[in-house]
N, C-alpha and C positions, 0 to 999 in steps of 0.2 A: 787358590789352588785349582788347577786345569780339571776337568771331568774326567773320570778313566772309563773304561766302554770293554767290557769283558763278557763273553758268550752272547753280545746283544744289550747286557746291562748296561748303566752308566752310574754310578755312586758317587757320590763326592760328601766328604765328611770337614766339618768346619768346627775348629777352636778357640778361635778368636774372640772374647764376649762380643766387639762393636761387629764384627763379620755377619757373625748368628742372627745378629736382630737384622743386620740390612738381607738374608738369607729369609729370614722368616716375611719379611715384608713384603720383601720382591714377588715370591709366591704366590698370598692373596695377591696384590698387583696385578699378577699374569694371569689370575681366573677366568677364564670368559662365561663360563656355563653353569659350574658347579663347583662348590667349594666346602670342605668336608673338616672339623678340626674340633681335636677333643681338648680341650682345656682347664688345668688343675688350678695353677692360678694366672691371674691377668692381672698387672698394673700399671701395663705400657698402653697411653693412649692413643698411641699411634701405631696400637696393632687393631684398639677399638676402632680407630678412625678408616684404617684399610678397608678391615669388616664392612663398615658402613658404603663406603665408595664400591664396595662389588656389590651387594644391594642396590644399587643405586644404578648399576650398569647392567644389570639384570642377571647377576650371579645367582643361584639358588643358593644360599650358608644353611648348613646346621652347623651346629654347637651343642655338640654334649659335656654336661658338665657334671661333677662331683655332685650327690646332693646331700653329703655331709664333710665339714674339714672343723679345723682345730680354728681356724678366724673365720667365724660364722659373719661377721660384720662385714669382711674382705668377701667373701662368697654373695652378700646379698648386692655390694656396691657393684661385686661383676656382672651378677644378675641383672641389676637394674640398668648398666654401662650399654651393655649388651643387647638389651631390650628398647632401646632407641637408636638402633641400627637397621632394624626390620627383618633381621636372620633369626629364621627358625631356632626357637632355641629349646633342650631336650635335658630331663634331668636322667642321670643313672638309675632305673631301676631298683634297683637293692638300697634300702634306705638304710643299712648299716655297712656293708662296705664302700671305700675310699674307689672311686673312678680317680686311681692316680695316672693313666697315661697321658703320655703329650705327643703328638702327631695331629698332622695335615694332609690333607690329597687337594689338589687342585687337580681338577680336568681327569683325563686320562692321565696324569702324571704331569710333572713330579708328585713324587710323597715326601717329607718331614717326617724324620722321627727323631726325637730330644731325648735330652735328659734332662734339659732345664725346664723352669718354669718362664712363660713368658711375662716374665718381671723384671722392673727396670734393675733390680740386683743381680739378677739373673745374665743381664745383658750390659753388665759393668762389672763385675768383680766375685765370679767363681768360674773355678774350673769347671768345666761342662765341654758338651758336644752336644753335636745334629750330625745326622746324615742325611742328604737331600740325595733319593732314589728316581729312576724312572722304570725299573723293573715291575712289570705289569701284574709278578703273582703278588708283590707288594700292596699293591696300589688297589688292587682288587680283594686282595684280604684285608687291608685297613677300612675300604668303605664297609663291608661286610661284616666285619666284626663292629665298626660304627652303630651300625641298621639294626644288628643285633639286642645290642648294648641301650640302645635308645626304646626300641618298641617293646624291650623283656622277653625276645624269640630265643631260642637254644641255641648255643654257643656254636658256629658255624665250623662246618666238617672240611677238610681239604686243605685249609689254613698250609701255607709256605715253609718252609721249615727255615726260611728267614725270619720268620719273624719268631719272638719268646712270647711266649703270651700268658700272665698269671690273673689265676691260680690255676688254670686248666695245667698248662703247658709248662710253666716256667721251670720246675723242678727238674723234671726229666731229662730238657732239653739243656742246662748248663748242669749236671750231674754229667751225661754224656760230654760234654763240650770239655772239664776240667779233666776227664779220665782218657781224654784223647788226648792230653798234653803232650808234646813229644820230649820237651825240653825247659819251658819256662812260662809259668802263667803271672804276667801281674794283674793286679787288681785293685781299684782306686774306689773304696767304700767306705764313708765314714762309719755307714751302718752295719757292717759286717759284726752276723751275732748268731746265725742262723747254726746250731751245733751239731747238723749231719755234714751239713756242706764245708764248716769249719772243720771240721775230724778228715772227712775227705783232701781238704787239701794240706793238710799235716800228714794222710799217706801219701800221698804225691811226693811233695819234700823228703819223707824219706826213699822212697825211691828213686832218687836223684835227679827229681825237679826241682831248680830253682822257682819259687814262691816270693813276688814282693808282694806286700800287700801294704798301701798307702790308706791309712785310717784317720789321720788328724785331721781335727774342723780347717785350719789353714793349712797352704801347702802353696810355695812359692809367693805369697802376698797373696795368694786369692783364698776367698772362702770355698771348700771343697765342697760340692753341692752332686757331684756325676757319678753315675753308676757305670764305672767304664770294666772295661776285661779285656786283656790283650795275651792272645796263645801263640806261644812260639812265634811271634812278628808277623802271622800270615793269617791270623784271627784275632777280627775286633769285634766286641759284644759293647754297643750301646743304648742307652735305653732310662726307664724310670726306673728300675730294676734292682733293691738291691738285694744282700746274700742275708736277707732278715727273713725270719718265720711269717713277719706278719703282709710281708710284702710280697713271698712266694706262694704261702698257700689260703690269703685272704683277701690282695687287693687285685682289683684290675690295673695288671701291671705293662707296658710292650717294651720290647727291644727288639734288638736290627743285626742281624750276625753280619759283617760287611768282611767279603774275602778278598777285593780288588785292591794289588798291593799298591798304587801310589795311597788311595784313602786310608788302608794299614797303616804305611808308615806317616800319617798324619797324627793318628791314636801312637804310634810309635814315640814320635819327638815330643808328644805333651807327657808319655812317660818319663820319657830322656830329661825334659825340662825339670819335671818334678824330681826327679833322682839327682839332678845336679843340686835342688835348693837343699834338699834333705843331705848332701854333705856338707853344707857350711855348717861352723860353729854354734852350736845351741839347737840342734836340728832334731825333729824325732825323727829315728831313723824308718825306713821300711823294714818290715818284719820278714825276713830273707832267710835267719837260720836258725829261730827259736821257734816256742809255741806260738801257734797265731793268735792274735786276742786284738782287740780296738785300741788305739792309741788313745790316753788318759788326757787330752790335750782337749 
């Protein structure tokens, strides 16, 4: 997909699992000075091995990481992965919240912002996205809330209204973002449970927003893994993000509000694709014109 280049920005948003990884590569690759990337999980060794090679060319890496998850075994094998590559590496502060984000800064730009994890399932077989940015208030709010995040300083003032950011920010800012709907919001959340935001957009729907909302673990052959939101075709919300209690007002959570419509209509067609599988025979449907609730699948 071509880069689109709007008031100065450039975005380009990528759905492809084999895309995403050679996306995610390229970047370290292209570091020359500095390289910036929060990581929830790793267990591509060839995003270990990149790591290594920009060390080695005299990149500065931090890595900040989770410093508690549900595979405490998988967290110590990244730790230790990690720690024979020579990048500084940083644990989250807060020893009982989840550092769930996934983003990257190389240089002055580009930035990464995911929904995946960079795992070799992650970058084979679920629906996800990235948005690789070079928008500067990005790139400068990612390191800064990074800096933040690592040394336990107060959550950084002026933050982009690009960017979501939980539990500070996230609520507000997609509360706002679903009440602007003009016409159609869908939404691709396995975990949607969150019951203000679920109540909010069953008023939407009654007021004559169409609402999909795709919740099954699979969805088209792939395992559904992304926290996507797409408004009226001209707003894409990507990110770790989803419409759960524990993830708006407990994790550190980021997304990426992307308004540049070739990248739109990329979150566009992975909707389109997913609504074509969910009409074949045996299909859970998207929840369009009942109560919303999580698909039983």
């Amino acid at each position: 997909m071509s880069a689109v280049r709007t008031r100065g920005r450039t975005d380009r948003v990528i759905t492809d699992p084999a895309e995403r990884r050679d996306a995610v590569l390229n970047t370290i690759r292209h570091a020359r000075r500095r390289l910036t990337l929060s990581l929830f999980r790793c267990t591509d060794e060839g995003i270990v091995v990149e790591i290594g090679r920009a060390v080695d060319r005299g990149v500065h890496v931090d890595v900040l990481l989770t410093s508690r998850s549900k595979g405490r075994n998988k967290l110590r094998r990244l730790w230790e992965a990690l720690g024979t590559t020579g990048a500084a590496i940083h644990s989250y502060t807060d020893p009982v919240v989840k550092y769930h984000a996934k983003y990257l800064v190389a240089d002055d730009g580009p930035a990464v912002v995911a929904s995946l994890n960079f795992t070799r399932k992650c970058f084979r077989s679920t629906i996800d996205a990235l948005v690789i940015t070079h928008d500067p208030a990005v790139v400068d709010g990612l390191r800064r809330l990074q800096a933040a995040d690592s040394e336990g300083t107060p959550f950084p003032r002026n933050l982009p209204e690009r960017l979501i950011i939980g539990p500070e920010l996230a609520r507000r800012q997609l509360t706002a973002l679903i009440e602007g709907a003009r016409s159609r919001i869908r939404l691709l959340d396995v975990k949607l449970s969150d019951p203000v935001l679920t109540k909010l957009l069953e008023a939407r729907r009654r007021e004559g927003i169409t609402v999909d909302v795709y919740a099954a673990k699979q969805l088209n052959g792939l395992r559904s893994h992304g926290k996507l939101m797409l408004i009226d075709n001209r707003i894409a919300v990507i990110g770790s993000l989803a419409l759960a209690a524990l993830s708006l007002d407990f994790r550190r959570e980021v997304a990426l509000v992307v308004q540049d419509p070739t990248a739109v209509s990329a979150i566009a067609r992975l909707f389109d694709s997913v609504a074509a599988s969910e009409s074949t025979p045996g299909a859970t449907p998207a929840v369009s014109g009942r109560p919303l609730r999580r698909s039983p699948c």
